[in-house]
C-alpha positions as CSV (number, residue, x, y, z in Angstrom):
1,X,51.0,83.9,101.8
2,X,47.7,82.5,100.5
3,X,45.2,84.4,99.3
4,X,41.5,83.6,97.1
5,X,41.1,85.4,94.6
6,X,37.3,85.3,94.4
7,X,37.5,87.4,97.6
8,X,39.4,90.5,96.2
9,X,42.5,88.8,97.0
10,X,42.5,89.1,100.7
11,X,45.5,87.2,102.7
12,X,43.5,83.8,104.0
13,X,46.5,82.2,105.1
14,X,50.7,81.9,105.8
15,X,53.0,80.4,106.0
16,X,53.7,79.0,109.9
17,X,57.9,78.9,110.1
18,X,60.5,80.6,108.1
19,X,63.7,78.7,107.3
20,X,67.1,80.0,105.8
21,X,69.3,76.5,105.0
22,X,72.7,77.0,103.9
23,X,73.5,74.4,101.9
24,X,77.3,75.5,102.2
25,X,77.7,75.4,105.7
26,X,74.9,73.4,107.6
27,X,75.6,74.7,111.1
28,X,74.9,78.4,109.3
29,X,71.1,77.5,108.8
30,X,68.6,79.4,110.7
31,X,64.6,78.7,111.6
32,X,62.1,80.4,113.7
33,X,58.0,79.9,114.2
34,X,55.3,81.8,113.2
35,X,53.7,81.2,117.5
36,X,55.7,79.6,119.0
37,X,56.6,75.7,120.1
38,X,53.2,74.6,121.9
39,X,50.1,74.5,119.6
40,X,47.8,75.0,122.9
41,X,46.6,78.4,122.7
42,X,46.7,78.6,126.7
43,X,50.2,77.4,127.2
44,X,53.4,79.5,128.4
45,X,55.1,78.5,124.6
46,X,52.2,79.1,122.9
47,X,53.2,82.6,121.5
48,X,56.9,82.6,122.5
49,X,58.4,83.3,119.3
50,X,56.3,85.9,117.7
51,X,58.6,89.0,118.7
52,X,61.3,87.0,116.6
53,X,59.2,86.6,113.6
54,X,58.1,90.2,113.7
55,X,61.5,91.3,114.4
56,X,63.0,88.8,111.5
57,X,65.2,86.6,113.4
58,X,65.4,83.5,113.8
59,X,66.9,80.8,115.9
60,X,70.6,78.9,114.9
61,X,69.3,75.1,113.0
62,X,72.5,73.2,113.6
63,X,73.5,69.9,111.7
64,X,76.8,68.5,113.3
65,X,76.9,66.5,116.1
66,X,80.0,69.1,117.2
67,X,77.3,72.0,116.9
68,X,74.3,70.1,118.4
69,X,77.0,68.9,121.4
70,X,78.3,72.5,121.9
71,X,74.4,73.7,122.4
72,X,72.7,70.8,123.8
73,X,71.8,71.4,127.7
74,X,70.3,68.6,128.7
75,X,69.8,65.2,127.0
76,X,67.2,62.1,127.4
77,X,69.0,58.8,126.5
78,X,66.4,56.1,125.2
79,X,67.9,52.6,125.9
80,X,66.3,49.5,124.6
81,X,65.1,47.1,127.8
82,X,63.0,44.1,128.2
């Protein structure tokens, strides 16, 4: 957290996503928001992750292509065409 000092050291500002990497074990490594994944304060996602952040959790931050294939639900292919 920030904070100025010259204002009896009131919190000004934080920080805006927490993440736990595990240097160890990759796929272990966990992330969450401090909102949520839309920055438009009148979108659906705008606020969708605050109850984890309160609630200190935080979603799985996987590294492997084995762990990103054994989570990944849909997938856009970009292919070079002229």
């Amino acid at each position: 957290m920030g904070y100025d000092y010259k204002t009896g050291y009131s919190v000004v500002s934080r920080q805006a996503m927490r993440m736990l990497v595990d240097l160890g074990d990759l796929d272990q490594s966990r992330w969450v928001n401090q909102s949520g994944v839309s920055g438009h304060a009148f979108h659906r996602n705008y606020d969708d992750q605050t109850r984890l952040w309160v609630d200190n959790q935080m979603w799985p931050f996987v590294s492997t292509r084995a762990a990103v294939d054994a989570r990944t639900t849909t997938r856009l292919e970009l292919v070079p065409g002229g």
